[in-house]
ZATOR-473216 format. One record per residue: chain; x, y, z of N, C-alpha, C in turn; residue in one letter. Coordinates in pm, 1 decimal, always signed. Each point is the difference from the previous one (the first is absolute). Example, Ala and Ser with C-alpha at 12.3 -4.5 7.8 and 13.67 -1.06 7.14 Angstrom:
residues 2
 doro    neast   nnorth      nup   caeast  canorth     caup    ceast   cnorth      cup lofi
    A  +1319.0   -569.0   +780.0    -89.0   +119.0     +0.0    +90.0   +120.0     +0.0    a
    A    -35.0   +105.0    -72.0    +82.0   +119.0     +6.0    -77.0   +109.0    +73.0    s
//
This chain:
residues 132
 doro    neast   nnorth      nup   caeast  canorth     caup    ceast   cnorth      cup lofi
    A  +4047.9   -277.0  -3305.1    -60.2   +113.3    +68.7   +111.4    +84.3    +62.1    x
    A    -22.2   +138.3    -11.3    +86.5   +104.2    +51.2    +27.6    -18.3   +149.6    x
    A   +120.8    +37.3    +63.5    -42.6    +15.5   +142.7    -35.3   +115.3     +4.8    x
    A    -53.3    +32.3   +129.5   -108.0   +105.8    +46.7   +134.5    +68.2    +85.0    x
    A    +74.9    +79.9    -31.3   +126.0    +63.5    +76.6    -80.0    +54.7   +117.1    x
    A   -120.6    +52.1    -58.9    -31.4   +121.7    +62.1    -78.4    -69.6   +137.5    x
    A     -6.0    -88.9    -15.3   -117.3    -58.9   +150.7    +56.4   -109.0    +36.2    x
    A     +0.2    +16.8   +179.7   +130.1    -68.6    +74.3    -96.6    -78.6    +61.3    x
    A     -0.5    -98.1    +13.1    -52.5    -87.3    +90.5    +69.3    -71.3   +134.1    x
    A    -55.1    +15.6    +87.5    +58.3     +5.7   +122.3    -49.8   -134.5    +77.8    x
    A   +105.7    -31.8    +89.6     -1.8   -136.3    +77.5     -7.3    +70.7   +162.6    x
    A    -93.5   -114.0    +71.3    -38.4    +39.1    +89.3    +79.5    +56.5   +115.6    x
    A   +158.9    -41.7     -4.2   +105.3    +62.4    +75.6    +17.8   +137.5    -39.5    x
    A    -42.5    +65.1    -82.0    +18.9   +136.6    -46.4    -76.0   +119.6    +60.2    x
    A   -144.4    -70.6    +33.9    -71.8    +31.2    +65.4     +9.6    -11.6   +127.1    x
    A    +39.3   -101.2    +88.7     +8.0     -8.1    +60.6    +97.1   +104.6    +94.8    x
    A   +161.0    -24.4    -88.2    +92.4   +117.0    +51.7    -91.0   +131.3    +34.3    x
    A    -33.9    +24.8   -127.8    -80.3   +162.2     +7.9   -100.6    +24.0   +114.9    x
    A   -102.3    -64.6    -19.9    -61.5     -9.1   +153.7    +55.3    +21.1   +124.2    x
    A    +86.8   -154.9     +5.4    +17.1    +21.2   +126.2   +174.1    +48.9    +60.5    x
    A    +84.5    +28.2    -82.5   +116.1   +118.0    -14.6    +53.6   -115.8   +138.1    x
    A    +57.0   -144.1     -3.2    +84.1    -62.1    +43.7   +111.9     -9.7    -33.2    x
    A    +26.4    +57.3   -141.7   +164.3     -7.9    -42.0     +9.5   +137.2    -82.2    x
    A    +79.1    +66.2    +26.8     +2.4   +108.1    -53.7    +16.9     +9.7   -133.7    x
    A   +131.7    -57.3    -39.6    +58.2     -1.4   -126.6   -119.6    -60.9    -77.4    x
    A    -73.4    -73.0    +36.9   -131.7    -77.2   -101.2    -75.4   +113.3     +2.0    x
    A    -50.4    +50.8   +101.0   -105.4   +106.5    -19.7    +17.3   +107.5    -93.5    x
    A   +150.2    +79.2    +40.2    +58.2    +93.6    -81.9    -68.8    -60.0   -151.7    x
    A    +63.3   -105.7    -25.6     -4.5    -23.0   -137.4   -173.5    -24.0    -63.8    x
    A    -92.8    -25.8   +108.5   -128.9    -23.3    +12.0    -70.6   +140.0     -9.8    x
    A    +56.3    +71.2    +59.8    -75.5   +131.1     +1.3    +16.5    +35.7   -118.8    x
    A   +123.1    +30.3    -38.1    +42.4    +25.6   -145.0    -88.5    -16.9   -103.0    x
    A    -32.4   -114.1    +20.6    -71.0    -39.5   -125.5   -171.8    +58.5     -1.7    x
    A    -57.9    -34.2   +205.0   -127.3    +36.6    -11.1    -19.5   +153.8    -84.7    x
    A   +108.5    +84.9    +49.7     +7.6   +110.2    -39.4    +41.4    +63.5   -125.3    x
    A     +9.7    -78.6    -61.7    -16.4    -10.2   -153.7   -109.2    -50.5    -72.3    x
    A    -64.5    -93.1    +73.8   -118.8    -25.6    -21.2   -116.7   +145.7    +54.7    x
    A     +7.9    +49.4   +120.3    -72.1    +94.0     +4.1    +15.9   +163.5    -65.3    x
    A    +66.2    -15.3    -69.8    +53.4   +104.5    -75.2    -48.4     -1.3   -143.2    x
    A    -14.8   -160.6    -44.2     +9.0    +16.0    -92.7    +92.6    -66.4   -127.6    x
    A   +102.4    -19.7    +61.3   +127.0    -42.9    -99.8     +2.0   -115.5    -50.4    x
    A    -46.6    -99.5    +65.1    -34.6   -119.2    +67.8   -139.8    -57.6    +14.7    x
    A    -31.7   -156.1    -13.5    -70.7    -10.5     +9.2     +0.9   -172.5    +68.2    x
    A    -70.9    -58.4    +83.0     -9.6    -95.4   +102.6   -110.6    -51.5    -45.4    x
    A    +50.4   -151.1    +13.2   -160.0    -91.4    -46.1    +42.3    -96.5   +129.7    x
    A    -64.8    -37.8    +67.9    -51.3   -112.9   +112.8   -102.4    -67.0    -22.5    x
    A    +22.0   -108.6    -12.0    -82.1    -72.2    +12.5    -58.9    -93.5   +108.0    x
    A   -148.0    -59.3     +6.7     -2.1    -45.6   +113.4     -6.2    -64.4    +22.9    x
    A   +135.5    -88.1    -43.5    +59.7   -143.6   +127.2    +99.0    +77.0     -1.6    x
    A    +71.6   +145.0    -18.0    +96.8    +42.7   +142.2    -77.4    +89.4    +97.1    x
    A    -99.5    +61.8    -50.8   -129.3    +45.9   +125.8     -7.8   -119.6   +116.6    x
    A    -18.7   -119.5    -71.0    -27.5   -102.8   +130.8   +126.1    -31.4    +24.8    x
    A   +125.0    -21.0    +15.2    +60.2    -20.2    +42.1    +88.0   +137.6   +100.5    x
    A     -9.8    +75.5    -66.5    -35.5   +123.8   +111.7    -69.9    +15.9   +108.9    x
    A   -139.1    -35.0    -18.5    -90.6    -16.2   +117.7    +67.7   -131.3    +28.0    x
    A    +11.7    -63.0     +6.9    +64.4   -153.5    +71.6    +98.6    +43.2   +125.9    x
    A   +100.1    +82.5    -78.8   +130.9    +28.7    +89.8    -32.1   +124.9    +79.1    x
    A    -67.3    +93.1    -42.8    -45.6   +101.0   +101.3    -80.0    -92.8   +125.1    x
    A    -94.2    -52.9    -19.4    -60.4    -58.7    +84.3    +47.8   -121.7    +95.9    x
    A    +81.4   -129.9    -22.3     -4.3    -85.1    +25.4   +189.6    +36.4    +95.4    x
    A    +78.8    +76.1   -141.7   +122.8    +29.2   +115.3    -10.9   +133.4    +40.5    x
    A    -37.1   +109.7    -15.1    -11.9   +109.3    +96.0   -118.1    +31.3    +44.6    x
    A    -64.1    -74.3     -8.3   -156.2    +20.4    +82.5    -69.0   +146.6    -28.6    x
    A    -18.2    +37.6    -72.2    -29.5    +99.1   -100.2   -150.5    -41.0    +45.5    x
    A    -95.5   +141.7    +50.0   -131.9    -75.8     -8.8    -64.0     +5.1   -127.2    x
    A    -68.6    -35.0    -51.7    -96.8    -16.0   -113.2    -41.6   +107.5    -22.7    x
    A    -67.8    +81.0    +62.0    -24.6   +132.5    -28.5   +139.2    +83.4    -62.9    x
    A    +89.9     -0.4   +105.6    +95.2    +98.0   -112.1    +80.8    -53.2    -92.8    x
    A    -24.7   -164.3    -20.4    +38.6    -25.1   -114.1    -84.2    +64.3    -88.6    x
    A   -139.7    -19.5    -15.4    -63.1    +21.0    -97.3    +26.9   +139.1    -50.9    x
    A    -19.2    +85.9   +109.3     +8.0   +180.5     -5.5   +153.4    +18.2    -90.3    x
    A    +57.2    -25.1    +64.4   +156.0     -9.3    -76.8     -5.1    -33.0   -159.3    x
    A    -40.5   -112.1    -15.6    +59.6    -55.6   -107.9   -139.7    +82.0    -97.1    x
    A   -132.2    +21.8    +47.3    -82.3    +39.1   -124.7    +35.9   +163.9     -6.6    x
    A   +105.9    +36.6    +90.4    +30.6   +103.9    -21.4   +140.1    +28.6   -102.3    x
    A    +12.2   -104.7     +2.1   +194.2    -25.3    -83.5   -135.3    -15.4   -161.9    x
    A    -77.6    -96.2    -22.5    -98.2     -8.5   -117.1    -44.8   +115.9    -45.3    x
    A    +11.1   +104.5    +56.1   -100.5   +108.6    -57.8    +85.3   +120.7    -47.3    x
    A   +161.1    -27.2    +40.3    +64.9    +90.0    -83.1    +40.5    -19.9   -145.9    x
    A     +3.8   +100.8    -61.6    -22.3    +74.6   -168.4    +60.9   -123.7    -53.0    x
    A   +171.2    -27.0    +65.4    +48.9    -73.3    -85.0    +33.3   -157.8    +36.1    x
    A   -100.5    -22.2    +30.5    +30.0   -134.8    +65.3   -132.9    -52.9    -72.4    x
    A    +50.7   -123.7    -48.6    -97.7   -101.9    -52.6    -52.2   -152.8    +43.9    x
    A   -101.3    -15.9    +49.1    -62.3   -106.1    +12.1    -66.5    -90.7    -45.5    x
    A    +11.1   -153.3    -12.0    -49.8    -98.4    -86.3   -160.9     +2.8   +118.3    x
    A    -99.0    +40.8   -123.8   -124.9    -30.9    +91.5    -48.4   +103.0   +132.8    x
    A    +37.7    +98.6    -24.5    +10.2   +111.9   +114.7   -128.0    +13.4    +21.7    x
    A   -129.1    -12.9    -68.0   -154.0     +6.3    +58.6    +18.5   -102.4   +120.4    x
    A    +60.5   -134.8    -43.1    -19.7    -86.1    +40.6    +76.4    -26.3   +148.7    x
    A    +95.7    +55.1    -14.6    +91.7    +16.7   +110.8    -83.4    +76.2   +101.2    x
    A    -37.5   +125.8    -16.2    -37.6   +107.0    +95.3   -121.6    -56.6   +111.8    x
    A    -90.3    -77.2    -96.4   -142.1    -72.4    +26.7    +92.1   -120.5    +89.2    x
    A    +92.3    -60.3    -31.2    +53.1    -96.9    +34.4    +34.4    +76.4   +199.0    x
    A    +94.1    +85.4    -32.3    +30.9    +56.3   +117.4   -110.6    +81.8   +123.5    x
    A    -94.3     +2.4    -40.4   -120.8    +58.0    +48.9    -52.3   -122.1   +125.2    x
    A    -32.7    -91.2   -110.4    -10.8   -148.9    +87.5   +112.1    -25.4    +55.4    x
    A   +121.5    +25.6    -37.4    +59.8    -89.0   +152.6    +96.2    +88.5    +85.7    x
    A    -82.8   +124.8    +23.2    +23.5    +88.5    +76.1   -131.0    -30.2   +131.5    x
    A   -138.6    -50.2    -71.6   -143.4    -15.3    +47.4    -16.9   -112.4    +70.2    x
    A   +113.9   -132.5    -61.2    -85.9   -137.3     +2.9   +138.5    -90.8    +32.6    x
    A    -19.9    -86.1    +77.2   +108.3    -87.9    +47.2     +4.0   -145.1    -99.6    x
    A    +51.5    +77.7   -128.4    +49.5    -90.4    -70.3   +121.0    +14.4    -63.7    x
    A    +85.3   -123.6    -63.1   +124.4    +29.0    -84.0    +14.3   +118.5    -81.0    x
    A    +75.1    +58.5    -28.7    +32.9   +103.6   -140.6    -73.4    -69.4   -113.7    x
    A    +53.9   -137.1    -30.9     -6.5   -103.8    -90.5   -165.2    -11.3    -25.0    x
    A    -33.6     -7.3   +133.6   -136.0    -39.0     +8.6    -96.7    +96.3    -65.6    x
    A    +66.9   +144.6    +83.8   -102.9    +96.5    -63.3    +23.4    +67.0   -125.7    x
    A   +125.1    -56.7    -41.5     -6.3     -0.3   -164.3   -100.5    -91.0    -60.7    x
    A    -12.1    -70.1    +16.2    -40.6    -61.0   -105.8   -180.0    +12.8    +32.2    x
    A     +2.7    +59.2   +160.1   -178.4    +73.2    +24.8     +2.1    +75.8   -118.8    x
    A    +53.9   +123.1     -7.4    +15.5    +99.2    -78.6     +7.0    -34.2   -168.8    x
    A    +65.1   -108.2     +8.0    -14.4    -47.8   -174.1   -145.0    -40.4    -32.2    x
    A    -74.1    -98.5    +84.7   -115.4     -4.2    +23.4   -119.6    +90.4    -39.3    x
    A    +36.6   +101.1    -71.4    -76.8   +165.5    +11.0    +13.4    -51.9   -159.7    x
    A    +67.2    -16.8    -69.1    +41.1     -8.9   -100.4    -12.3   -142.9   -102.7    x
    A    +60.8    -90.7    +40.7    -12.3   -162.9    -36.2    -66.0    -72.5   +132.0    x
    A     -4.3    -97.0    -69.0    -76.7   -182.3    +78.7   +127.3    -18.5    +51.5    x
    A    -15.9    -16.3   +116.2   +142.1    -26.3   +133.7    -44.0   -112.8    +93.9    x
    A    +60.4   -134.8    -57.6    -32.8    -81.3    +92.4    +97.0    -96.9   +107.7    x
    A    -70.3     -9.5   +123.2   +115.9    -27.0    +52.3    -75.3    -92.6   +159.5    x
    A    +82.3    -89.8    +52.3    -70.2    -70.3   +103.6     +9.5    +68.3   +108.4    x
    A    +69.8   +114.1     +5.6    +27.9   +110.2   +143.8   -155.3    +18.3     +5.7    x
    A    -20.8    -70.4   +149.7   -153.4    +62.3    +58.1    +10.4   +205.5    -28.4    x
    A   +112.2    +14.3   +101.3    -28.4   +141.6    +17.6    +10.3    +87.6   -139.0    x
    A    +55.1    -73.8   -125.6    +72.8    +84.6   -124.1   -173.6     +5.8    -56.8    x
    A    -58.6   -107.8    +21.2   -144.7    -20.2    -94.0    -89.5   +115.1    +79.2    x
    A    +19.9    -15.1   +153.9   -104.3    +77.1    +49.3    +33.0   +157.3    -26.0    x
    A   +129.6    +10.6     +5.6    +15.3   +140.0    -84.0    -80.9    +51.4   -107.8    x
    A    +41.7   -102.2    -89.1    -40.0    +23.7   -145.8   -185.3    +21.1    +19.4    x
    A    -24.3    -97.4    +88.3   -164.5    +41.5    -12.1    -80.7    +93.7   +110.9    x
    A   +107.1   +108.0    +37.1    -30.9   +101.1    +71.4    +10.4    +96.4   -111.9    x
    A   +114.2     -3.7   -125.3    -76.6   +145.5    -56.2    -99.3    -27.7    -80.5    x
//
């Protein structure tokens, strides 16, 4: 199989720089790229186990509330050139755990729930699932 030159896939430190502009020289080189991605030139696939590990480190080491994680990042999802594994699934995902005091993890797999049989012994993951 060919590589895909054209679509960069990105690790969650990449994102992270860009966000939150703690090291310059990373960001510089972070912006760079978003901005090739929003242009056009470029194109970004994320997937989401670096979404959750994003929300992990926004939240757990900079105390990032949940809300503007969510706002943030489904706002980084919705530009032209940025690509997401499961992006229905993500957005629905972020809705709930902007709403509901559960894991990222957790309300992923609420959100998969919409879609497939999701089973799991989490009291709160089931009672999710049988709220929608």
């Amino acid at each position: 199989m060919p590589l895909q030159k054209n679509i960069i896939i990105v690790d969650a430190n990449i994102i992270l720089r860009y966000l939150l502009r703690d090291n310059e020289k990373f960001y510089k080189e972070a912006e760079a790229l978003f901005n090739d991605a929003f242009s056009g030139k470029k194109r970004i696939l994320i997937m989401y186990s670096i979404i959750a590990e994003v929300v992990y480190v926004l939240l757990k080491l900079y105390k990032v509330s949940r809300k503007e994680i969510a706002e943030v990042l489904i706002e980084l999802m919705k530009i032209k050139g940025v690509k997401v594994q499961d992006k229905e699934i993500l957005l629905n995902t972020f809705k709930m755990f902007k709403n509901k005091n559960l894991d990222f993890i957790d309300c992923l797999l609420c959100a998969y729930s919409r879609k497939y049989k999701v089973m799991s012994f989490d009291k709160e993951v089931n009672k999710c699932i049988k709220s929608l």
